[in-house]
N, C-alpha and C positions, 0 to 999 in steps of 0.2 A: 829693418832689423826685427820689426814686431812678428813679421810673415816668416822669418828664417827662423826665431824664439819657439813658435808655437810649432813648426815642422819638426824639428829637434824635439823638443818635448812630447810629442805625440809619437814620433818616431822611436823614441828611448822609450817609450810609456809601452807601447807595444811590443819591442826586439830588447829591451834592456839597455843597459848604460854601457858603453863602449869602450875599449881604450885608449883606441885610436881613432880618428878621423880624417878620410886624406878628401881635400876639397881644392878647387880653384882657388886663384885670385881673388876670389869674391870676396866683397870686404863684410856686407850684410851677411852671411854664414859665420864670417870670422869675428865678428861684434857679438853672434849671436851665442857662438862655444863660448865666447871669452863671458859672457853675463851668466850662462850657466855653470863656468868655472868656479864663478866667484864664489858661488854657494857649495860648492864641494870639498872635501876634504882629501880627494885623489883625484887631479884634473884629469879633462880628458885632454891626450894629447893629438893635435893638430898639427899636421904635415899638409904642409901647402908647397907642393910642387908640382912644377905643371906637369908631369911626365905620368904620376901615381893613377889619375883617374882614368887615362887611358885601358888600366888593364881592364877596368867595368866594361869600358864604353866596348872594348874589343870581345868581350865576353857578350855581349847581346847582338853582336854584330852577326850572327846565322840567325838567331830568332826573329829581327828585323827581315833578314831578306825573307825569312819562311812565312810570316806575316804581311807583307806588300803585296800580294794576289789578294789577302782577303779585306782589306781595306775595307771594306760594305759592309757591314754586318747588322742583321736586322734588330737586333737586341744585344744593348749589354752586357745580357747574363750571357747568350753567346760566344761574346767576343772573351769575358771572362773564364769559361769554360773550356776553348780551345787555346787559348794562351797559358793558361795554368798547364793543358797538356802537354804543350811545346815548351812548357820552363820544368817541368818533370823529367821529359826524356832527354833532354839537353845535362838534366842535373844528373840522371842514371848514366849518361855515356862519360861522363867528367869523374865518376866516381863519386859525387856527394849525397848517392842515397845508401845508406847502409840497412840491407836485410839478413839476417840470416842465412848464411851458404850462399850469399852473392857473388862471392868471388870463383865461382863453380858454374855459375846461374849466366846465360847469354841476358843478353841488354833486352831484349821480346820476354825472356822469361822473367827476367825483375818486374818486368812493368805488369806480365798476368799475375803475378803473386802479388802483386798492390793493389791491384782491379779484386784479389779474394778468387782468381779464377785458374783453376788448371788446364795450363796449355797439353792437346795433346803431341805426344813424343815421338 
């Protein structure tokens, strides 16, 4: 439970405090909301069904296969570098980047206006 306390805390320390949290079975995660609950004055609420985490796990499920050729990668900054790419342009085609006149703007042209570059027309 100590290992699931400090992931929770590090993870709300960085993204903020949540409203919800949809987890497994797991009983260490669910020890661990419940200890952080105690201390708060608007819990976070906890849904534990098996069916919820599916829609994550299904949402990585293209980045996963775009990622299995490159398995090798000689450096972590690398590997960090190209996976940040493929979780960018997965987020511009789902709709969760918002720029300016995006909704006018091809999915190639969000991404040069993020790079700071103009594509030419």
């Amino acid at each position: 439970m100590a290992a699931a306390k400090r992931f929770f805390d590090k993870a709300m320390g960085t993204n903020g405090d949540p409203e919800k949290v949809a987890m497994d079975k797991s009983g260490a995660n669910k020890a661990a909301i419940d200890a952080i609950n105690a201390g708060r004055n608007v819990p976070i609420l906890v849904r534990q069904v098996k069916y919820l985490n599916n829609i994550v796990e299904q949402d990585h499920r293209a980045i996963k296969r775009l990622t299995r050729p490159m398995l090798n990668f000689k450096s972590f900054q690398s590997a960090g570098s190209v996976l940040a790419g493929i979780e960018l342009v997965h987020m511009i085609r789902k709709g969760q980047f918002a720029i300016d006149g995006a909704d006018a703007m091809s999915f190639a042209d969000q991404f040069s206006a993020l790079a700071g570059m103009v594509r030419p027309v």
